[in-house]
Biopython code that builds the backbone (N, CA, C, O; Angstrom):
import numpy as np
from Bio.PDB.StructureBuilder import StructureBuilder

atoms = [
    (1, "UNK", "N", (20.834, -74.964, 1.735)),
    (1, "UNK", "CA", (21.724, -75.755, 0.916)),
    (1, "UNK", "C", (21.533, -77.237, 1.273)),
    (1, "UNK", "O", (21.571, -77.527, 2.469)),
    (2, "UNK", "N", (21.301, -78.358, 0.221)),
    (2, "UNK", "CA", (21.234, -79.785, 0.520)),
    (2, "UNK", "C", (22.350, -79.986, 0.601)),
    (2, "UNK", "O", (23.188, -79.659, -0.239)),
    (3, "UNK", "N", (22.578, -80.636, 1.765)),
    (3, "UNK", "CA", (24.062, -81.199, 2.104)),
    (3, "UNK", "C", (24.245, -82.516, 2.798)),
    (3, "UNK", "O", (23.649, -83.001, 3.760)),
    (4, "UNK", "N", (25.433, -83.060, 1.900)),
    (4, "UNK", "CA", (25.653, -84.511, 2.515)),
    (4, "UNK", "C", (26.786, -84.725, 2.973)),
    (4, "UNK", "O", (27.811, -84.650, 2.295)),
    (5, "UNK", "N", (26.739, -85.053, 4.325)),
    (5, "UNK", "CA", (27.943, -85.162, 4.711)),
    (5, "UNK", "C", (28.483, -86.883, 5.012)),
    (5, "UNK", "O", (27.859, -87.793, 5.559)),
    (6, "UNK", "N", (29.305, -86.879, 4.661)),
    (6, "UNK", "CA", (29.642, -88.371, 4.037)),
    (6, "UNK", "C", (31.384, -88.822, 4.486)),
    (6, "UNK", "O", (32.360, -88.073, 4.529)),
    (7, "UNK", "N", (31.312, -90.189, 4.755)),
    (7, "UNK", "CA", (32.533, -90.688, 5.098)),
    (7, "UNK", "C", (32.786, -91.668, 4.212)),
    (7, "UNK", "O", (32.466, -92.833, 4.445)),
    (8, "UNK", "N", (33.534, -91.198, 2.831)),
    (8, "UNK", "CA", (33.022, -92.275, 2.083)),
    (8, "UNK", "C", (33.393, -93.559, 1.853)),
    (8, "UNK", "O", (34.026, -94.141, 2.733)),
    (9, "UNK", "N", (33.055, -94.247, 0.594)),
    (9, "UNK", "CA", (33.643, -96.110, 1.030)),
    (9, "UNK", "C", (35.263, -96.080, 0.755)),
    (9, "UNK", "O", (35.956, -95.291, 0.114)),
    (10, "UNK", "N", (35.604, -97.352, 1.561)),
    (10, "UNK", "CA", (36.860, -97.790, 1.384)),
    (10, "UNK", "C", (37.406, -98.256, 0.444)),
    (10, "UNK", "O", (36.720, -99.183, 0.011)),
    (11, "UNK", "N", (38.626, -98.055, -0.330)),
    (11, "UNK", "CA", (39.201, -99.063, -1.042)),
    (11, "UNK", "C", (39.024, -100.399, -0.964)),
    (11, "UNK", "O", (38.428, -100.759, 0.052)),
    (12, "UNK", "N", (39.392, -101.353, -1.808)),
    (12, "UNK", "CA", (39.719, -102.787, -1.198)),
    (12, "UNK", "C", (41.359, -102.649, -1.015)),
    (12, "UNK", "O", (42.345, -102.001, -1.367)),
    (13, "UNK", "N", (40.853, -103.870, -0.112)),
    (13, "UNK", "CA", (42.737, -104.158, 0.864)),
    (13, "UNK", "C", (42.650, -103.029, 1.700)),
    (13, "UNK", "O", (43.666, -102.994, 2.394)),
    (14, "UNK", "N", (42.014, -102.240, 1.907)),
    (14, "UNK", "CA", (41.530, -100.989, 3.484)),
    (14, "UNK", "C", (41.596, -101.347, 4.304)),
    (14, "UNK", "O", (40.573, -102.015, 4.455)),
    (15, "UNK", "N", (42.491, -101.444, 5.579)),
    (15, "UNK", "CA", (41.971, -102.146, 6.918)),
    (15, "UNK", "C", (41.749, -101.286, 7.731)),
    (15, "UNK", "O", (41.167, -101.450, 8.803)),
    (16, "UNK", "N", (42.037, -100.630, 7.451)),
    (16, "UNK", "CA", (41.470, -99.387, 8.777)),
    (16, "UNK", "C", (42.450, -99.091, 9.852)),
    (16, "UNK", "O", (42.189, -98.470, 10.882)),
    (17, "UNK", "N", (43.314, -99.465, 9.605)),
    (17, "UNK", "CA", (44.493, -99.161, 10.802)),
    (17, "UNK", "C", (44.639, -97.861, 11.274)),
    (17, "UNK", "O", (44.286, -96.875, 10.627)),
    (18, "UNK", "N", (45.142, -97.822, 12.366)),
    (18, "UNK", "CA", (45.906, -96.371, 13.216)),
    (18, "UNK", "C", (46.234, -95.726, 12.318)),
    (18, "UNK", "O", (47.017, -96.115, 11.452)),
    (19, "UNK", "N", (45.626, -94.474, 12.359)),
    (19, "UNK", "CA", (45.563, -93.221, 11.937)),
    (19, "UNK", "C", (44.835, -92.985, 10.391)),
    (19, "UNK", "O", (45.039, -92.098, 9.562)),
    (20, "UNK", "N", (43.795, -94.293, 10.361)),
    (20, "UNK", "CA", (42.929, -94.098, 8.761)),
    (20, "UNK", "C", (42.007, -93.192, 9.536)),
    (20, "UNK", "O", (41.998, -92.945, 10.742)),
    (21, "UNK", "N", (41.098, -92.679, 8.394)),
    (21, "UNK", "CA", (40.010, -91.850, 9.083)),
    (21, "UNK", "C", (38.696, -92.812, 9.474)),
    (21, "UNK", "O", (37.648, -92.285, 9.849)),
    (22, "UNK", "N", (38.795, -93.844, 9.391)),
    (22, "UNK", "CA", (37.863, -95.043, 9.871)),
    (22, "UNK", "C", (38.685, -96.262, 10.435)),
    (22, "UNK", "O", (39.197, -96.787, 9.446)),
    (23, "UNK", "N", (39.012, -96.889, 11.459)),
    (23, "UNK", "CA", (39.158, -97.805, 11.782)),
    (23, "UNK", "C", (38.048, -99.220, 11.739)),
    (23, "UNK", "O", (37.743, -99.655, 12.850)),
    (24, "UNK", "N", (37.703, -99.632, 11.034)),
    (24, "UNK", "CA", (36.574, -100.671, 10.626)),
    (24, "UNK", "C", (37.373, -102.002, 10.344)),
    (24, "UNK", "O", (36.669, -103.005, 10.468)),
    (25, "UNK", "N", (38.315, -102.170, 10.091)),
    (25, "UNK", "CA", (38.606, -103.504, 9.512)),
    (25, "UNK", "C", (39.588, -104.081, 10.344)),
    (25, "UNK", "O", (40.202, -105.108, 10.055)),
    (26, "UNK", "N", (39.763, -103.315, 11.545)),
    (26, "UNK", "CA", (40.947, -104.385, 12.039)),
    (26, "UNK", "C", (40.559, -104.892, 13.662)),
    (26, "UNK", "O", (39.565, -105.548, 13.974)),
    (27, "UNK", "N", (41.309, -104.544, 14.306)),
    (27, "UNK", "CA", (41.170, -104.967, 16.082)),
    (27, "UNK", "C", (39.861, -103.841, 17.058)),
    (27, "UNK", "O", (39.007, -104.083, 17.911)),
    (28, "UNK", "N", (40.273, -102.754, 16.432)),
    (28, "UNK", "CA", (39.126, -101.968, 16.964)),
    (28, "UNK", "C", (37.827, -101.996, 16.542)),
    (28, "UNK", "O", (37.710, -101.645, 15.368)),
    (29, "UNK", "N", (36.390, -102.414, 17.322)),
    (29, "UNK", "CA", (35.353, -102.696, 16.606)),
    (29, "UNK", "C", (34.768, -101.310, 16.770)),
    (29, "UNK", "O", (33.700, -101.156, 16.176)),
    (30, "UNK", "N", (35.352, -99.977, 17.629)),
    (30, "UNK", "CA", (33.910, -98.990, 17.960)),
    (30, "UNK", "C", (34.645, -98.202, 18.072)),
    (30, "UNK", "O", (35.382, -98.418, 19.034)),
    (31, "UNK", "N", (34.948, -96.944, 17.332)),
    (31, "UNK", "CA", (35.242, -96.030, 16.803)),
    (31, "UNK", "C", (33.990, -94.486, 16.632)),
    (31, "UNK", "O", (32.891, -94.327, 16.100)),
    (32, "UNK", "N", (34.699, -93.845, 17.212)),
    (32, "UNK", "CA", (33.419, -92.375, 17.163)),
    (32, "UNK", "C", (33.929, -91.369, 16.278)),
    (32, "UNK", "O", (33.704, -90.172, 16.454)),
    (33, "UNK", "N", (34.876, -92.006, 14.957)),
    (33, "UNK", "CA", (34.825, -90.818, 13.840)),
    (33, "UNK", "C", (33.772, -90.028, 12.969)),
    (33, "UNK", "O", (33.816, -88.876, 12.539)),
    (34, "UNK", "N", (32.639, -91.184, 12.822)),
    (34, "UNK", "CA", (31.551, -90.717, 12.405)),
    (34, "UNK", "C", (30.866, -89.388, 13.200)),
    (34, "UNK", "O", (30.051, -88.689, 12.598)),
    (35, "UNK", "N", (31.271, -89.075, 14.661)),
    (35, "UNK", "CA", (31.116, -88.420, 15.407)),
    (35, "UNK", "C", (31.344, -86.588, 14.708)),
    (35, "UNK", "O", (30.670, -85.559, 14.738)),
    (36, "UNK", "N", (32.480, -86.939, 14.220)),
    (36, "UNK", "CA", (32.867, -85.657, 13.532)),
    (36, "UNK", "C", (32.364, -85.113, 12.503)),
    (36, "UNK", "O", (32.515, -83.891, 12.519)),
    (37, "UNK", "N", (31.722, -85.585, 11.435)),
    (37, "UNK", "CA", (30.792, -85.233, 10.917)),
    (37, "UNK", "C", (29.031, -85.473, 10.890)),
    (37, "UNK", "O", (28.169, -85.171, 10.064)),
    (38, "UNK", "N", (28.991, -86.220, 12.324)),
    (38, "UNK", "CA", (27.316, -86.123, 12.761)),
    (38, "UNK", "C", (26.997, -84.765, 13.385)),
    (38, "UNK", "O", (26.004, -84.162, 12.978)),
    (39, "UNK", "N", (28.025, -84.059, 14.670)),
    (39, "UNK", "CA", (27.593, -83.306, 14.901)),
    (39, "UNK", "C", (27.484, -82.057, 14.007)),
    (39, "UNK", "O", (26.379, -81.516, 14.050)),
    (40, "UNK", "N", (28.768, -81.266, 12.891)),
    (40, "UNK", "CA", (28.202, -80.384, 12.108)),
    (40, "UNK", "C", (26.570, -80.788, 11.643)),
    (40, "UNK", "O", (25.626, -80.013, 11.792)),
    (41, "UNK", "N", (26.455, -82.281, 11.002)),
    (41, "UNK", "CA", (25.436, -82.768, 10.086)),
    (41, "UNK", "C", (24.081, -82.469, 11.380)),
    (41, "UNK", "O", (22.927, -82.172, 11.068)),
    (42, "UNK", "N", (24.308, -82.546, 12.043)),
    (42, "UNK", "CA", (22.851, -82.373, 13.331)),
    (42, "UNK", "C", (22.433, -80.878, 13.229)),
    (42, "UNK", "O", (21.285, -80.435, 13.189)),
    (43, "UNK", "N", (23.790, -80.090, 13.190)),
    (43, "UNK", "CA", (23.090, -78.767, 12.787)),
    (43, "UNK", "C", (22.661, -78.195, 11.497)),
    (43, "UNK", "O", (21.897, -77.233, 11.410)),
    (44, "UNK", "N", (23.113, -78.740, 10.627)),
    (44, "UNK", "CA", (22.932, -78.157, 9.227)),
    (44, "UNK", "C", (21.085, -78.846, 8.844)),
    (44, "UNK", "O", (20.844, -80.052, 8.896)),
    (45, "UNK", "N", (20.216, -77.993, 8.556)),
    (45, "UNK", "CA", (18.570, -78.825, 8.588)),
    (45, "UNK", "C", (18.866, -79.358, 7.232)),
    (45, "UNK", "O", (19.391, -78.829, 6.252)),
    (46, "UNK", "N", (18.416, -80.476, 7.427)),
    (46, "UNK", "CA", (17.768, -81.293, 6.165)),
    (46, "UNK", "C", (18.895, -82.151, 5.492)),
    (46, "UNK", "O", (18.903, -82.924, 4.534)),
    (47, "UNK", "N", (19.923, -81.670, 6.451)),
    (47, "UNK", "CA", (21.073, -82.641, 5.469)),
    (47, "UNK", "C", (21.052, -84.163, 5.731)),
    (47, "UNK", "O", (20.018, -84.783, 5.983)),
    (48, "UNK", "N", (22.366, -84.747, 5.644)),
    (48, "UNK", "CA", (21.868, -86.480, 5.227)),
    (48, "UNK", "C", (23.768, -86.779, 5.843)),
    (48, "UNK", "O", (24.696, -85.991, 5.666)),
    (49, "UNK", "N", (23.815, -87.704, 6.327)),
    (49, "UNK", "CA", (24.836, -88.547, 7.208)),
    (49, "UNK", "C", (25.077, -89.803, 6.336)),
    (49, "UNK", "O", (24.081, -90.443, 6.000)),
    (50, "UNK", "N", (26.334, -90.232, 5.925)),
    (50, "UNK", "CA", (26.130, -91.427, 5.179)),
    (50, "UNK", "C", (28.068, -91.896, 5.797)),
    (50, "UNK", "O", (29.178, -91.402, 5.600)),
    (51, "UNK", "N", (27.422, -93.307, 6.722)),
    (51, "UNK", "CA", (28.986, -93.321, 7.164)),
    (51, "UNK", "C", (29.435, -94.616, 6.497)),
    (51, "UNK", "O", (29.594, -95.556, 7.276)),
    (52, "UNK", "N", (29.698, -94.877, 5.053)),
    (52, "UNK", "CA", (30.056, -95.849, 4.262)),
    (52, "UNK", "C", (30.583, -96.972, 4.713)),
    (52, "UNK", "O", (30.067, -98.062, 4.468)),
    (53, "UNK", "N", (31.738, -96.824, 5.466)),
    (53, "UNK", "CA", (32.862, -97.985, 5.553)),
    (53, "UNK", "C", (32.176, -99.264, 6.486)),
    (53, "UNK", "O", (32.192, -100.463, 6.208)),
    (54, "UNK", "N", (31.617, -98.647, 7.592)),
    (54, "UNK", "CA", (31.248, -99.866, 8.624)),
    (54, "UNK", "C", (30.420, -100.757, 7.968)),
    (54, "UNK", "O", (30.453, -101.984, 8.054)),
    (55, "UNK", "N", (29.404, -99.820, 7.066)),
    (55, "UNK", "CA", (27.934, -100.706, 6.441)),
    (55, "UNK", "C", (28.861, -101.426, 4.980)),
    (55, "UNK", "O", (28.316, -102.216, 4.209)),
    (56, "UNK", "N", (30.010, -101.062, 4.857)),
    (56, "UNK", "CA", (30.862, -101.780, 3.424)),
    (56, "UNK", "C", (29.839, -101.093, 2.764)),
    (56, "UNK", "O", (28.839, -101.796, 2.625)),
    (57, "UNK", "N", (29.761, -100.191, 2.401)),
    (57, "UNK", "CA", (28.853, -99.376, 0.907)),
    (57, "UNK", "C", (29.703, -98.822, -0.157)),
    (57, "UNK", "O", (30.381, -97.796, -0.094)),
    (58, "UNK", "N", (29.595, -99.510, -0.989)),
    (58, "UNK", "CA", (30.313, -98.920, -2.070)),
    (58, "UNK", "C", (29.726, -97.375, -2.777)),
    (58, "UNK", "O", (28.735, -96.755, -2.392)),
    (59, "UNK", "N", (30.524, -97.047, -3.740)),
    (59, "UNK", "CA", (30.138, -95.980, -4.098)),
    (59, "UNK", "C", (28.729, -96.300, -5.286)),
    (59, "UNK", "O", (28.007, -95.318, -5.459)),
    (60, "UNK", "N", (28.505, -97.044, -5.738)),
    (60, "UNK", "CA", (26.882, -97.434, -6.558)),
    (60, "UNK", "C", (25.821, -97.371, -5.336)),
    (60, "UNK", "O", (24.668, -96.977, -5.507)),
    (61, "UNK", "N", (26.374, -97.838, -3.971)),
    (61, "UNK", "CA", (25.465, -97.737, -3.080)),
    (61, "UNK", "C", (24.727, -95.972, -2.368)),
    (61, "UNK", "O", (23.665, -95.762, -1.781)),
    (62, "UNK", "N", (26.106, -94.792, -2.855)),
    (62, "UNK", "CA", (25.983, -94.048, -2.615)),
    (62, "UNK", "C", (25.537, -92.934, -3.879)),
    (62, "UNK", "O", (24.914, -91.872, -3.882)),
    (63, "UNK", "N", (26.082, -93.619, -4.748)),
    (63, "UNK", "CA", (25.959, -92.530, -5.636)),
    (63, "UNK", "C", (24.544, -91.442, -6.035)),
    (63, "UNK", "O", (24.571, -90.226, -6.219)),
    (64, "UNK", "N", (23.074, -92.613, -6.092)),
    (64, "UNK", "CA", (21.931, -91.676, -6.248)),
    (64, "UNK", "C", (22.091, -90.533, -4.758)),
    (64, "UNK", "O", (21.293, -89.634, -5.024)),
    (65, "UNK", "N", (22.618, -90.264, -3.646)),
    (65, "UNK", "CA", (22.422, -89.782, -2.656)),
    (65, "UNK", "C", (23.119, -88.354, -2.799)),
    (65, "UNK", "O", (22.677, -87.365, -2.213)),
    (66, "UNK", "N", (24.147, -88.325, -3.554)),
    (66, "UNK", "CA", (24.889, -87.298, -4.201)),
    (66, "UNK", "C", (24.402, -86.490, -5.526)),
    (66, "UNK", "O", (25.213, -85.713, -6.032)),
    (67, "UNK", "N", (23.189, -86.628, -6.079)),
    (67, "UNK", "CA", (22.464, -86.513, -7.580)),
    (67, "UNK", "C", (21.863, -85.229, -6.574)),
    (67, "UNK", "O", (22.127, -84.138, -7.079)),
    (68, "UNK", "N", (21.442, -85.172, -5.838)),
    (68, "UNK", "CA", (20.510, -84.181, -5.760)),
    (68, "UNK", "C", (21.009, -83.332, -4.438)),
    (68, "UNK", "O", (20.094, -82.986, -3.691)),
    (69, "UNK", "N", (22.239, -82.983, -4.088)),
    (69, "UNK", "CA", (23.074, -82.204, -3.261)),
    (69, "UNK", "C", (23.816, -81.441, -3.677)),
    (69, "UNK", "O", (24.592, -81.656, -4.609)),
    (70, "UNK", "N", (23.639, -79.810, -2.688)),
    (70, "UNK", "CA", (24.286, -78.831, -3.222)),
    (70, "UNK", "C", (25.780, -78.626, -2.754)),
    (70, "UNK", "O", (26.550, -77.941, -3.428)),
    (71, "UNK", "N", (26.146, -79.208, -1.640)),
    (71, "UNK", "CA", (27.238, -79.689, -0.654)),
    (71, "UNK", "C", (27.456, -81.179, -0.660)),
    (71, "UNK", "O", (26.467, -81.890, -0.482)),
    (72, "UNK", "N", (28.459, -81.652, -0.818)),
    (72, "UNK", "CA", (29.142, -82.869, -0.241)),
    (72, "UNK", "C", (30.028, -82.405, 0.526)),
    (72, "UNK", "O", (30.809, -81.551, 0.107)),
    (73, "UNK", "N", (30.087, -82.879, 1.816)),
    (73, "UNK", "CA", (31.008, -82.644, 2.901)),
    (73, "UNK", "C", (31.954, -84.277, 3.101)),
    (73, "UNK", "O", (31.323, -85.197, 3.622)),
    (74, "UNK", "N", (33.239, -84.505, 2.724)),
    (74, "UNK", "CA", (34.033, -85.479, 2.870)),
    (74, "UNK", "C", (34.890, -86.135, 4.361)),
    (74, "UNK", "O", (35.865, -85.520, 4.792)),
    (75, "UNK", "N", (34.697, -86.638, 4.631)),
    (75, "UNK", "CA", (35.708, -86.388, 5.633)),
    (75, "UNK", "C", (37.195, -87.407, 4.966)),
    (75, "UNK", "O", (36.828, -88.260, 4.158)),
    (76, "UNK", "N", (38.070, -87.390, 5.117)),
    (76, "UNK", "CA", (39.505, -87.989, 4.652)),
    (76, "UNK", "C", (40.937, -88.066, 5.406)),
    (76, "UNK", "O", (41.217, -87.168, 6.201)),
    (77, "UNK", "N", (41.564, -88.793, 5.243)),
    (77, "UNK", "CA", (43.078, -89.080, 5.902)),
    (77, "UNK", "C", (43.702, -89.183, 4.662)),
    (77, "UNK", "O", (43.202, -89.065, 3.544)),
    (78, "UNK", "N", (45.377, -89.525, 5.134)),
    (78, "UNK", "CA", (46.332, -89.931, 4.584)),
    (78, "UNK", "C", (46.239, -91.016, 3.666)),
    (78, "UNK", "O", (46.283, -90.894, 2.442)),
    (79, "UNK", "N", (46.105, -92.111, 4.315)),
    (79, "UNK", "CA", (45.338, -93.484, 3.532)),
    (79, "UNK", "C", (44.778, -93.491, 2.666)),
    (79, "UNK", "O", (45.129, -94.181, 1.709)),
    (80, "UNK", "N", (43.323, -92.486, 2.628)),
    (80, "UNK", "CA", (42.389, -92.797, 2.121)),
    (80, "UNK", "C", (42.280, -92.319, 1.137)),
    (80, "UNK", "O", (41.439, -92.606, 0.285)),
    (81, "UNK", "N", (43.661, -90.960, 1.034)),
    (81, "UNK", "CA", (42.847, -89.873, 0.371)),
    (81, "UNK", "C", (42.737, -89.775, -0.749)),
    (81, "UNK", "O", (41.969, -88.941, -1.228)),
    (82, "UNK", "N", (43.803, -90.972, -1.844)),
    (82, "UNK", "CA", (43.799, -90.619, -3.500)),
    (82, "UNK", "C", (42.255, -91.584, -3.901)),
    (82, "UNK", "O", (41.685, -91.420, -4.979)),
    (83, "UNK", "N", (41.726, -92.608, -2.799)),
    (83, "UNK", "CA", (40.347, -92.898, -2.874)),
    (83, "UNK", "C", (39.235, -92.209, -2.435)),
    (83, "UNK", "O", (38.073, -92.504, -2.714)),
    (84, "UNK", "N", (39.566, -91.376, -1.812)),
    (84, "UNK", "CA", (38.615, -89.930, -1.446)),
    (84, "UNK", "C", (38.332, -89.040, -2.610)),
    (84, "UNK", "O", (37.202, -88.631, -2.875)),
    (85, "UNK", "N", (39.346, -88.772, -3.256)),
    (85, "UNK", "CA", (39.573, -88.242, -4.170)),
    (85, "UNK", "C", (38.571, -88.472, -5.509)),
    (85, "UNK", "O", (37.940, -87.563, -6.048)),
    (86, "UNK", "N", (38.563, -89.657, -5.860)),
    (86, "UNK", "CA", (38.562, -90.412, -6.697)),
    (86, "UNK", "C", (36.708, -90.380, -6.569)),
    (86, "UNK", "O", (35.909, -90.306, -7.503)),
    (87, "UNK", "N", (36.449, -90.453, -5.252)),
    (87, "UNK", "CA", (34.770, -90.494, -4.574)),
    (87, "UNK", "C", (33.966, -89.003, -5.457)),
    (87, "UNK", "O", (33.020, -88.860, -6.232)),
    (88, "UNK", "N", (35.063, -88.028, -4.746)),
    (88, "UNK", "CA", (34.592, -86.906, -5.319)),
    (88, "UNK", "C", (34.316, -86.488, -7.073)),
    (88, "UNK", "O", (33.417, -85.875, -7.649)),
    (89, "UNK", "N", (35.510, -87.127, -7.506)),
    (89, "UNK", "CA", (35.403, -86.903, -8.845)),
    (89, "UNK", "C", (34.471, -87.907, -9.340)),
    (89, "UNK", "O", (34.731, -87.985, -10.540)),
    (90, "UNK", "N", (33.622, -88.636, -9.096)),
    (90, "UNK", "CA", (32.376, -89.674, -9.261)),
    (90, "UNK", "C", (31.021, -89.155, -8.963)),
    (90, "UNK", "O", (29.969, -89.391, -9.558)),
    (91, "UNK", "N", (31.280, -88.269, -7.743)),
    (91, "UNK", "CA", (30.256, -87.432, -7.090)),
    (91, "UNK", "C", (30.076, -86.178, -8.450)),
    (91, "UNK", "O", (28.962, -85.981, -8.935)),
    (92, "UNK", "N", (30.903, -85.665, -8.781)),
    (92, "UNK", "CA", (31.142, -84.482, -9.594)),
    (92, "UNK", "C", (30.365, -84.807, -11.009)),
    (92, "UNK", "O", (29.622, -83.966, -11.514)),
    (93, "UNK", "N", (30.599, -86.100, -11.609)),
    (93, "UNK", "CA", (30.508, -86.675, -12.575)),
    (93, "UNK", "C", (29.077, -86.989, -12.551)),
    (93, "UNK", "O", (28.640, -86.888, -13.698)),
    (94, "UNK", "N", (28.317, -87.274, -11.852)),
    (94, "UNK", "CA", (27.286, -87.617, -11.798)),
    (94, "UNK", "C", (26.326, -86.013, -11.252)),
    (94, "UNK", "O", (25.097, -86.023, -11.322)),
    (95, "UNK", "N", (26.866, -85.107, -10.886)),
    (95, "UNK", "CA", (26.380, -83.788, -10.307)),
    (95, "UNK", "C", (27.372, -82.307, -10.211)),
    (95, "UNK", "O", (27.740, -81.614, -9.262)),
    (96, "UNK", "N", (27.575, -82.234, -11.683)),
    (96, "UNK", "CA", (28.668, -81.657, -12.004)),
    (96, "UNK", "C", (28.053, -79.853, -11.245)),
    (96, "UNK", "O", (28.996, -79.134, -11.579)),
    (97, "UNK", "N", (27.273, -79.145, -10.658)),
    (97, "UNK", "CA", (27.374, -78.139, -9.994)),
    (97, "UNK", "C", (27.750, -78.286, -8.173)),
    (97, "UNK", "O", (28.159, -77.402, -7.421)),
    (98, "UNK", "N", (27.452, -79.652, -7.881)),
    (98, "UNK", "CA", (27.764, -79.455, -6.660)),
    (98, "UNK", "C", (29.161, -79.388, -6.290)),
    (98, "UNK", "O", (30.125, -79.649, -7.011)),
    (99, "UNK", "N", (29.160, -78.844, -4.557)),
    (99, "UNK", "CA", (30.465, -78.411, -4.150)),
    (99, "UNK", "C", (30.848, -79.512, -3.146)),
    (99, "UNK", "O", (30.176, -80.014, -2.245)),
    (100, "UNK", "N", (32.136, -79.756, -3.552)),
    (100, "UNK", "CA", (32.544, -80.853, -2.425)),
    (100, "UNK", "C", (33.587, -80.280, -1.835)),
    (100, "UNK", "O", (34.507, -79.694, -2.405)),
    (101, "UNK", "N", (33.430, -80.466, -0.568)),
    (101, "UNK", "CA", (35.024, -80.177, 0.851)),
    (101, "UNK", "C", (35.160, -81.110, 1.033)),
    (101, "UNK", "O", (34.304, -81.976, 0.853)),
    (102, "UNK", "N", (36.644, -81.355, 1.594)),
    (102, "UNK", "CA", (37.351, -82.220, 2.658)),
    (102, "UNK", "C", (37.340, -81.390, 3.785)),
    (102, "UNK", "O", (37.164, -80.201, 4.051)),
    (103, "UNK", "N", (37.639, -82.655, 4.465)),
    (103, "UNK", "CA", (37.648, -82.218, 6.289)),
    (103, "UNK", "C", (38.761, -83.597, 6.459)),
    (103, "UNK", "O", (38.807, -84.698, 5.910)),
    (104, "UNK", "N", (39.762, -82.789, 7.701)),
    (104, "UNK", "CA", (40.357, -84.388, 8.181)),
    (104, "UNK", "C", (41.739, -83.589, 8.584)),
    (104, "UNK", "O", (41.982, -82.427, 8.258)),
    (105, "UNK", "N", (42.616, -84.473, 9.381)),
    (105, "UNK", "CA", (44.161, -83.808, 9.333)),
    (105, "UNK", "C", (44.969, -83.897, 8.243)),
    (105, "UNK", "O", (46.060, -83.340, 8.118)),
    (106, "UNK", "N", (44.238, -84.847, 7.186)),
    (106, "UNK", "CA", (45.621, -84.211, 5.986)),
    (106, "UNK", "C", (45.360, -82.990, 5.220)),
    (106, "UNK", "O", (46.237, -82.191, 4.888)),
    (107, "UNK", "N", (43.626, -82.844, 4.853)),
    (107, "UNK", "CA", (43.334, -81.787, 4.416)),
    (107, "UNK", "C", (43.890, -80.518, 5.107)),
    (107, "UNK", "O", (44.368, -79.548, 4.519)),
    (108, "UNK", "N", (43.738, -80.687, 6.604)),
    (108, "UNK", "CA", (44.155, -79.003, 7.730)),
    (108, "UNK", "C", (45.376, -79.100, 7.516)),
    (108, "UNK", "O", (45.949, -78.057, 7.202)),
    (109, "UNK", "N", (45.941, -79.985, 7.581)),
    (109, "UNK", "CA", (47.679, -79.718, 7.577)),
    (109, "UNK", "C", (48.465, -79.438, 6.215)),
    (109, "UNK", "O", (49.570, -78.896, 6.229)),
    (110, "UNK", "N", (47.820, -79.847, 5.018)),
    (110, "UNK", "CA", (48.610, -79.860, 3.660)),
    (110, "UNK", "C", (47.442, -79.136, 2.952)),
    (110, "UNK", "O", (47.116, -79.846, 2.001)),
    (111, "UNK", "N", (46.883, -78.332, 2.993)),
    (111, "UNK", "CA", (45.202, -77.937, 2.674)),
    (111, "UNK", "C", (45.813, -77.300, 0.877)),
    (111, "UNK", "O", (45.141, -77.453, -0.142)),
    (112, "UNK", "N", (46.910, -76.753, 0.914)),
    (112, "UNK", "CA", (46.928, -76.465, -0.382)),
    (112, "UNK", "C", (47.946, -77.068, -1.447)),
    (112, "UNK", "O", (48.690, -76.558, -2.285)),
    (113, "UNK", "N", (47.629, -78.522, -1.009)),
    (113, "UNK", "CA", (48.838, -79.811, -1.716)),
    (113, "UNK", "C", (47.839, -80.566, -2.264)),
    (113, "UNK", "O", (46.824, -80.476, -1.572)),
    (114, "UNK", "N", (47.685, -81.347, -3.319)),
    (114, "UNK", "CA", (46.484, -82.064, -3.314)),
    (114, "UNK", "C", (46.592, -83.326, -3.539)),
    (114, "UNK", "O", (45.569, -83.902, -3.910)),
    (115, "UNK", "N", (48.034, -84.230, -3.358)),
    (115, "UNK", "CA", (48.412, -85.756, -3.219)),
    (115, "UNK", "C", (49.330, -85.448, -1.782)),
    (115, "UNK", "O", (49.897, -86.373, -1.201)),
]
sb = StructureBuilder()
sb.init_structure("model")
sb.init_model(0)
sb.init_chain("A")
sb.init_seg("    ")
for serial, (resi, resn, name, xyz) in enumerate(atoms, 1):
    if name == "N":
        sb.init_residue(resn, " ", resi, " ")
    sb.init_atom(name, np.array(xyz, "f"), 0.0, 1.0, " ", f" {name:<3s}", serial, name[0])
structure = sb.get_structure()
């Protein structure tokens, strides 16, 4: 299965504060969330790591990377998530058979709520 596992871009006005699923925009410069989806992504062969927020990548920056994947793997928070959301349904739109998950504590904790 081609799979991308992806942290995707930020809103604008995002700062990344305590308890986003990326801290990038504020006091903390080094953060090991990307951590959480490198190591699944190290085991899965052939897949692809794309950690949006630090490099500021928008979603045009990502989008050809999602055209040809059978998995999108998300990772998401509280914050992020009606723009997570929003990633996926862009991802979908442009590759309407692939499958996208979330991963994150709002997904594990509210997994069958979807705002």
């Amino acid at each position: 299965m081609r799979t991308l596992f992806l942290h995707p871009p930020s809103f604008d006005g995002f700062d990344g504060g305590a308890g986003a699923r990326y801290q990038m925009k504020r006091e903390v410069t080094f953060v090991l969330v990307s951590t959480w989806l490198a190591q699944p992504a190290a085991l899965v062969e052939g897949s692809k790591l794309i950690d949006a927020p630090p490099h500021r990548l928008s979603f045009e920056d990502i989008a050809s990377r999602g055209q040809n994947r059978d998995l999108v793997v998300m990772h998401t928070s509280t914050p992020s998530f009606k723009s997570d959301v929003k990633t996926a349904e862009m991802i979908k739109a442009i590759n309407p058979d692939v499958k996208i998950g979330f991963i994150g504590a709002k997904v594990a904790v509210r997994a069958a709520r979807r705002a």
